[in-house]
C-alpha positions, 0 to 999 in steps of 0.5 A, spaced: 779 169 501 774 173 505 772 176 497 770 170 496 765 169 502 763 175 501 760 173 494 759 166 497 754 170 502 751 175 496 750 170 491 746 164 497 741 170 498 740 173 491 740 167 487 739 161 492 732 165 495 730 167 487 731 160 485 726 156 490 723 162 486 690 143 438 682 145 438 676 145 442 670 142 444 670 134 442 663 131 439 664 124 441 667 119 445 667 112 448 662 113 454 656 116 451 651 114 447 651 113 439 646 118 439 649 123 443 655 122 438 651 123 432 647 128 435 655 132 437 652 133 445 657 133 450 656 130 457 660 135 461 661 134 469 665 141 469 659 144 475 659 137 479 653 134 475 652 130 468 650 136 463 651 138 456 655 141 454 652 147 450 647 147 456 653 149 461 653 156 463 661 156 464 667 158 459 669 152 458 672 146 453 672 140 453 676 135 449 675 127 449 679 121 448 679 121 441 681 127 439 687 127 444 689 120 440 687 124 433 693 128 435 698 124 438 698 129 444 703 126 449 702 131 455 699 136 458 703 141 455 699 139 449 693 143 450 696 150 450 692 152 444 686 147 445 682 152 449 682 160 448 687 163 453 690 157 455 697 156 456 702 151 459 709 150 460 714 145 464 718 148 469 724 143 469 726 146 476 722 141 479 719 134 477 714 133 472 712 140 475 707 146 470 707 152 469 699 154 467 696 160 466 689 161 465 686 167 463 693 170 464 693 168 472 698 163 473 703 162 478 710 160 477 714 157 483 715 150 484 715 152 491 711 148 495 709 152 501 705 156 495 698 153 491 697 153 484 693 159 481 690 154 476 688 147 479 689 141 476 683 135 478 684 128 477 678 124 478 676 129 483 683 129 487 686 136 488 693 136 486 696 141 491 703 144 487 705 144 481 709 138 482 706 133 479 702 137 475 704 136 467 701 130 467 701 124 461 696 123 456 694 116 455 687 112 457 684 119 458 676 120 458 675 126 457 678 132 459 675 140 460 678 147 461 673 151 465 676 158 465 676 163 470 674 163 478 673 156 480 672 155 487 665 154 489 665 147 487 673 145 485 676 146 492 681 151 494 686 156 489 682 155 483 682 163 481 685 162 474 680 156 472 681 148 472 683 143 468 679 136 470 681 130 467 678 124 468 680 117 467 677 111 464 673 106 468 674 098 469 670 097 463 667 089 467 670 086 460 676 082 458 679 087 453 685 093 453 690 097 449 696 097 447 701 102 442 708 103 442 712 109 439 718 111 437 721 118 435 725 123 434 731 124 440 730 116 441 724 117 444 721 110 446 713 110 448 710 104 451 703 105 454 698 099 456 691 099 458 687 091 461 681 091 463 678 084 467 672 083 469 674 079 477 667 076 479 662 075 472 656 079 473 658 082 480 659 089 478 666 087 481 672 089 475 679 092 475 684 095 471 692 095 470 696 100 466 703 101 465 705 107 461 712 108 460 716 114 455 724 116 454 728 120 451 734 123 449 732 130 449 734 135 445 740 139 447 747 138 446 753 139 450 757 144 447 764 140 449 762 134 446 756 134 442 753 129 446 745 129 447 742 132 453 735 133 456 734 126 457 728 123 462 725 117 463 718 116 466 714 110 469 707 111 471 703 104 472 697 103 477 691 099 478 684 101 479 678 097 481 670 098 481 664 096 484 658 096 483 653 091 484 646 091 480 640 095 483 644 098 489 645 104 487 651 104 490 659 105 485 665 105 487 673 105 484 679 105 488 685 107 484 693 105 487 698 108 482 706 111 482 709 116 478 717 115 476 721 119 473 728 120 472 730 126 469 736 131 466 733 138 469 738 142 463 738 149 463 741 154 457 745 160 458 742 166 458 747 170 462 750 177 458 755 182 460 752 186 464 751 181 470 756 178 475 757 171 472 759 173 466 766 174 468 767 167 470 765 164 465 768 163 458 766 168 453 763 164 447 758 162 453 755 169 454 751 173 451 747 168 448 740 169 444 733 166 447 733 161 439 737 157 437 742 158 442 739 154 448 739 149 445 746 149 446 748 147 453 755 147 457 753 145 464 755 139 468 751 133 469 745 133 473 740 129 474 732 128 478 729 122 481 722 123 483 717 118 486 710 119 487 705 114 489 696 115 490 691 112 492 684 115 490 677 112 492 670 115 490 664 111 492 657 114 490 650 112 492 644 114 489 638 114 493 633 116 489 632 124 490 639 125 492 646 123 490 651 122 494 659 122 493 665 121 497 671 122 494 678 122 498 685 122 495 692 121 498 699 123 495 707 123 497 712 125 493 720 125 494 725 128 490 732 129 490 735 133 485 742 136 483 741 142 477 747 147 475 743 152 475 749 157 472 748 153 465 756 154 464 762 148 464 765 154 470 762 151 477 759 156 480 753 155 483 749 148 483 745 145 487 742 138 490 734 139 493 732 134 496 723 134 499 718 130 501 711 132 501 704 129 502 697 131 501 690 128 504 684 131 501 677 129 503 670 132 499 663 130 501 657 132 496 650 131 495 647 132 489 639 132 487 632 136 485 627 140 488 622 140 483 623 140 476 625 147 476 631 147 482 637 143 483 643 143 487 650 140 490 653 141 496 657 140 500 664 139 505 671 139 503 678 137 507 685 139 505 692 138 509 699 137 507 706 138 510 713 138 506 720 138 507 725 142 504 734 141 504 737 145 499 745 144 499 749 149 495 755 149 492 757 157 490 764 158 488 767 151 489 770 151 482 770 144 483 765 138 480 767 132 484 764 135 491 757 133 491 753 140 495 752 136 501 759 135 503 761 143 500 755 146 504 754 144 511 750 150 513 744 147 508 736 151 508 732 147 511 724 149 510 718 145 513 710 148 512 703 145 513 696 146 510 690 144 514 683 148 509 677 147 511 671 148 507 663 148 505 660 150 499 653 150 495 652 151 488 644 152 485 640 152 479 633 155 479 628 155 473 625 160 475 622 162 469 620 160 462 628 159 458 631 163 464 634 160 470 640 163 476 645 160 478 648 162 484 652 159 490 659 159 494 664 156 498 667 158 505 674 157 506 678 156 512 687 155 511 692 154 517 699 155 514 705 155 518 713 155 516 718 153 518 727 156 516 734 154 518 740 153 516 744 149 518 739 147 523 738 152 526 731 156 526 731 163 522 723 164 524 716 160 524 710 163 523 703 160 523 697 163 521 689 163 519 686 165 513 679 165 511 674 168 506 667 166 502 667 166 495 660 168 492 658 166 485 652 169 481 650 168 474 643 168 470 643 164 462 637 165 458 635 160 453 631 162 448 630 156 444 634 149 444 639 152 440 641 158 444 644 160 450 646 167 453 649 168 460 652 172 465 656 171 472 659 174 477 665 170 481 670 171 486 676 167 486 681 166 492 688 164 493 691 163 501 696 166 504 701 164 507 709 165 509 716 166 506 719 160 504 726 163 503 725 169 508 732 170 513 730 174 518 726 173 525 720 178 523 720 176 516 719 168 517 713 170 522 710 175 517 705 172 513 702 175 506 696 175 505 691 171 501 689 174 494 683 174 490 679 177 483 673 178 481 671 176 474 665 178 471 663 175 464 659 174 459 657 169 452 654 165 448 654 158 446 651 157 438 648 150 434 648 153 428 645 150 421 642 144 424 647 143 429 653 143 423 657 149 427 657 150 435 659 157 436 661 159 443 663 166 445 666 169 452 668 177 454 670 177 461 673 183 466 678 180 471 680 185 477 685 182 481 688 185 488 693 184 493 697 180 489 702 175 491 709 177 490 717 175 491 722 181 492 728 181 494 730 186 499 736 189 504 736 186 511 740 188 516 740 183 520 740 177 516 747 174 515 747 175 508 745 182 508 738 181 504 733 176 504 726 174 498 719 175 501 712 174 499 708 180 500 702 182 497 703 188 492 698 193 487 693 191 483 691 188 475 685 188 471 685 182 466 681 183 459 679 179 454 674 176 447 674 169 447 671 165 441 671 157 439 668 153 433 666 145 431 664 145 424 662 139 420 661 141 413 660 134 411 660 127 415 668 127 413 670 133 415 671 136 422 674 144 422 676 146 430 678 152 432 679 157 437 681 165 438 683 168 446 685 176 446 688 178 452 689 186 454 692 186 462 696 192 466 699 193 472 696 198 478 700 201 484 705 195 484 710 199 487 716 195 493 721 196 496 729 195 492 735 196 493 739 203 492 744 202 486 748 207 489 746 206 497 745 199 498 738 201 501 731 199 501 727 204 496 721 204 493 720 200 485 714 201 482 714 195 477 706 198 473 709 198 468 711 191 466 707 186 463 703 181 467 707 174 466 705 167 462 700 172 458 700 173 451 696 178 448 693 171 443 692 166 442 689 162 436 688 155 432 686 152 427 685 144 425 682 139 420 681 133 421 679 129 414 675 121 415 677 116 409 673 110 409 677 104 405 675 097 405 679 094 411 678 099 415 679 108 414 685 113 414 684 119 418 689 126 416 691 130 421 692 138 422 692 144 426 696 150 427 697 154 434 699 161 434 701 163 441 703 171 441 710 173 446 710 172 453 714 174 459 715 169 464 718 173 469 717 180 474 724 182 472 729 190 470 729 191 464 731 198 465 730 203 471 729 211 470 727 216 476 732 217 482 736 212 484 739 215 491 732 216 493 727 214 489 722 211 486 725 208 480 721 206 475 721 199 472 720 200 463 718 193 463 720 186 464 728 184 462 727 182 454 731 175 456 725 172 459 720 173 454 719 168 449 718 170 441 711 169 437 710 162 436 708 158 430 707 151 431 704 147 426 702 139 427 700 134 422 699 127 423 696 120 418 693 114 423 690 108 419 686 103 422 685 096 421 684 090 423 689 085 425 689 079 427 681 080 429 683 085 433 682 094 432 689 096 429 692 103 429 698 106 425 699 114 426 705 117 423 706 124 426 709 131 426 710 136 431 712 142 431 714 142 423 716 149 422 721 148 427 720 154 431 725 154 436 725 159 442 724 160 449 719 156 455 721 159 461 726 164 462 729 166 470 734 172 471 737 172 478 739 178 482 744 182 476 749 174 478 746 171 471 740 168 468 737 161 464 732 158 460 729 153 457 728 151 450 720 148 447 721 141 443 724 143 435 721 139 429 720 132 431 717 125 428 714 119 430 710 113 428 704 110 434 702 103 433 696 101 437 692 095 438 685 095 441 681 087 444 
């Protein structure tokens, strides 16, 4: 008995502190003018302004309502490939959570006492964590991909980039949307949009929408054969504009709530090597990352998530100035069980249950001086607070015990964020087709933290952070149809403290804020009478003090080790990026996109445990490759338009490569002195990286009339080669590791209507 809580103890540190461990720019869509349409110029919002797109001396792809309708996108995981060097995964460990990597930064925890690298916008809201961020798809207006430091004007943590969505507006008219799909894995969608005017003339609309989607998922249980993986999602809200004629002043209120209900399954990628192998029956060892994981063997589990917003923008023009005010408020609760041991042995589950809530504030103003000069500027407020309780059920070989009853000595985390920040962006045509661009933001973090267990308080910490982030770039526009540019940017992500720290002097320690400076240069093309648009990028990324978990030897803790986030080493990031829009003829549109990444590791060297003393000694990890980061990607697609007399059919196709990539810091193996050190660390283990992907899509849409209304039919295809494999691997500490498996071949077929 004393062996088994001697394991107890050693598991609960390791493994319960690792564990809180389709193509470019579109041509057209609903908002713009038939000219700017025909004239394939796209109105962009990514610098806070309404500019064209081939104007905008940023690396960025935009992608309209149409193209995502085109391609049957369901979710924010279906842009990875739609811009260079964009990469997006579900992370199942927490509710419609998102692994993003941007340029090969990412961050990939769901913990919520850290920000995400890559910042996700909607309508102007910051979304602080990961949770929360794999976002549907459906009643979209357009969505842009600015890749690289975006921290001058999109609020805090974007040193990867950001992805800014934005919704459709109350039309003022009677009218909506609705369709319909049904798929491979049972998958059942139902989407609807309706706009109604309130007050006829007023400028005062509204808008209700109800988007639903479930699934069987596509696992099966290896004792019965039985489908797992399953989720149901419910989103509905309403929106609500203003915008009485002559005032110069709009506003729209959105109220919403996302619903989700889901199986949180992982595969088994436990081999011999590891402690969990022996308690677990053979035939669930020694897994491969393909084919296998979509066999499953643990006990049931299931989420519940719930998450209401409200978001409020109002803008009042004066003339020579723009104000806008944007203010947004989110909460979340979840409640989560999860076999994380992926075997039918019960021997480690978890329940996580969490609350979080987060505020934010942005005041802008936008205008000219002069013809040659323009700005915005403005203030931004930040402030969150979040709960954690984690029972574990380590051991029990027992499913009936629910881990509340199992653990009464549960973690227990509390953090805060308070940001405060000012920033400016300028232009200024300061000579004939030359123009600077330079601006910043000055940001000041509070966090504090809080762990326990069993009620009582391990440590606290609290402490500040602040730095200003400059950005400096100059485009030359030699004639209306070229424009080179050159920028310099320096992104920041805040410090902060250990959510599964175990001792006292490690709770009240704080990391620090990292940051990079990303140097870049491009060019965006029409060529050939506006037939093709070439855009270019090749960027430097030097990225310093990097935020790391490490597992480490503790004394004083009760289990003899703790994780902490330290900042460790240094890492250069380079890379080409390239996307087109071809139209050779008026029916065909080609798309494509090229992202080339070269990136290493420098002086990453932290403390490990001795595997022949038990005592701390140095690691030096600069030779593993950085995580989310494949060294390509690529794609490819056509869409052919055929007009026929009731209406026209539209072909789609397209094809993403995305090179292999791993998904975490880990031993592969380790050479050097294992008494004293230092160990050298030769790359990551190979069960947490995902293989060469192939993926080929394909879809049929027919539109038509029906019944006076615009009808749509699609039949679709994803992932037609069936390239199975791997979207996120974890190994935990020499106990066991799992992973998840990305969807198989599916299909489907959407009917829509549009009044």
């Amino acid at each position: 008995m004393g062996k088994i809580h001697s394991l107890r103890g050693t598991c609960l540190a390791l493994a319960g502190t690792s564990l809180l461990a389709f193509t470019t720019p579109a041509f057209a869509q609903d908002a713009q003018s038939a000219d700017e349409a025909d004239s394939g110029e796209i109105i962009v919002t990514a610098r806070r302004r309404n500019e064209s797109l081939q104007d905008t001396p940023v690396a960025l792809t935009a992608i309209n309502a149409a193209m995502i309708e085109d391609k049957n996108a369901v979710n924010i995981g279906d842009l990875t490939g739609a811009a260079p060097n964009l990469l997006i995964t579900n992370q199942n460990s927490g509710a419609a959570a998102a692994n993003l990597s941007i340029r090969g930064l990412t961050y990939a925890d769901i913990e919520k006492s850290q920000e995400p690298t890559v910042g996700v916008v909607v309508d102007g809201v910051f979304i602080g964590t990961s949770t929360g961020q794999f976002f549907d798809f459906f009643d979209i207006e357009q969505i842009e991909v600015l890749r690289g430091p975006q921290g001058t004007l999109f609020g805090r943590n974007t040193i990867g980039g950001v992805i800014n969505i934005r919704r459709s507006r109350p039309t003022g008219e009677f009218g909506g949307k609705m369709e319909v799909s049904y798929g491979s894995f049972k998958t059942l969608a139902t989407r609807a949009v309706l706009n109604v005017p309130i007050i006829e003339g007023s400028g005062l609309a509204a808008k209700f929408f109800y988007f639903h989607n479930d699934s069987d998922g596509w696992y099966r249980q290896g004792q019965t054969g039985e489908r797992r993986g399953f989720s149901n999602n419910e989103n509905f809200g309403a929106s609500f504009s203003v915008e009485p004629a002559g005032s110069g002043f709009d506003a729209l209120l959105t109220v919403e709530k996302q619903i989700q209900k889901f199986d949180p399954v992982v595969s088994s990628l436990t081999n011999s090597t590891e402690l969990f192998c022996g308690f677990i029956p053979a035939a669930e060892c020694n897994r491969n990352g393909t084919d296998d994981l979509y066999t499953v063997f643990g006990l049931p589990n299931v989420s519940n998530y719930s998450a209401p917003s409200v978001t409020l923008e109002m803008n009042y023009d004066l003339g020579g100035v723009k104000l806008t005010s944007v203010s947004g408020y989110r909460k979340s609760r979840e409640n989560q069980t999860q076999d994380f041991d992926a075997s039918s042995t019960d021997l480690y589950y978890v329940r996580r249950q969490q609350n979080y809530q987060q505020w934010s504030q942005e005041l802008r103003a936008a205008g000219k001086l002069g013809d040659a000069f323009d700005y915005v500027a403005g203030v931004y407020y930040f402030k969150s607070s979040y709960n954690l309780t984690q029972h574990t059920r380590l051991f029990a070989f027992n499913p009936a015990i629910d881990p509340v009853d199992f653990d009464t000595n549960p973690q227990d985390v509390e953090g805060k964020t308070r940001s405060y920040a000012v920033f400016g962006d300028f232009n200024w045509a300061f000579a004939d087709q030359f123009r600077l661009s330079f601006g910043g933001r000055y940001t000041s973090d509070r966090k504090s933290l809080t762990n326990a267990f069993g009620g009582v308080q391990i440590g606290q910490g609290s402490d500040s952070f602040k730095k200003f982030t400059p950005k400096v770039g100059l485009d030359w526009r030699p004639n209306d149809d070229t424009m080179f540019y050159a920028s310099w940017s320096r992104g920041y992500r805040s410090g902060g403290f250990s959510p599964r720290a175990g001792s006292a002097a490690s709770a009240s320690i704080a990391y620090q804020p990292e940051t990079v400076d990303s140097y870049e240069a491009g060019a965006k093309l029409d060529l050939f009478d506006r037939k093709l648009q070439l855009n270019l990028a090749g960027f430097v990324s030097k990225y310093k003090d990097l935020q790391q978990n490490n597992t480490l030897f503790c004394a004083t803790c009760a289990t003899q080790n703790e994780t902490v986030t330290s900042n460790v080493g240094s890492a250069t990031v380079k890379g080409l990026e390239l996307d087109f829009t071809a139209r050779p003829t008026e029916a065909l549109r080609i798309t494509g996109s090229l992202g080339l990444l070269d990136s290493s590791f420098k002086g990453f060297i932290v403390g490990g445990l001795s595997p022949v003393t038990g005592l701390v000694i140095p690691y030096d990890y600069s030779n593993n490759d950085l995580i989310y980061n494949p060294n390509m990607t690529a794609s490819i697609a056509m869409d052919y338009t055929v007009p026929t007399s009731f209406g026209e059919i539209v072909a789609n196709v397209g094809y993403r490569h995305i090179g292999r990539y791993d998904q975490q810091i880990s031993i592969g193996g380790l050479t050097g002195n294992t008494t004293t050190g230092p160990l050298t660390v030769n790359g990551n283990d190979p069960r947490v990286r995902t293989d060469t992907q192939g993926l080929l899509d394909a879809s049929l849409s027919t539109k038509f009339d029906l019944a006076g209304t615009e009808a749509k039919l699609t039949f679709y295809g994803r992932n037609l080669l069936d390239d199975r494999g791997m979207t996120h691997g974890f190994t935990v500490g020499g106990l066991w590791s799992f992973g998840t498996a990305r969807e198989p071949r599916s299909y489907g077929a959407t009917l829509g209507v549009k009044f």
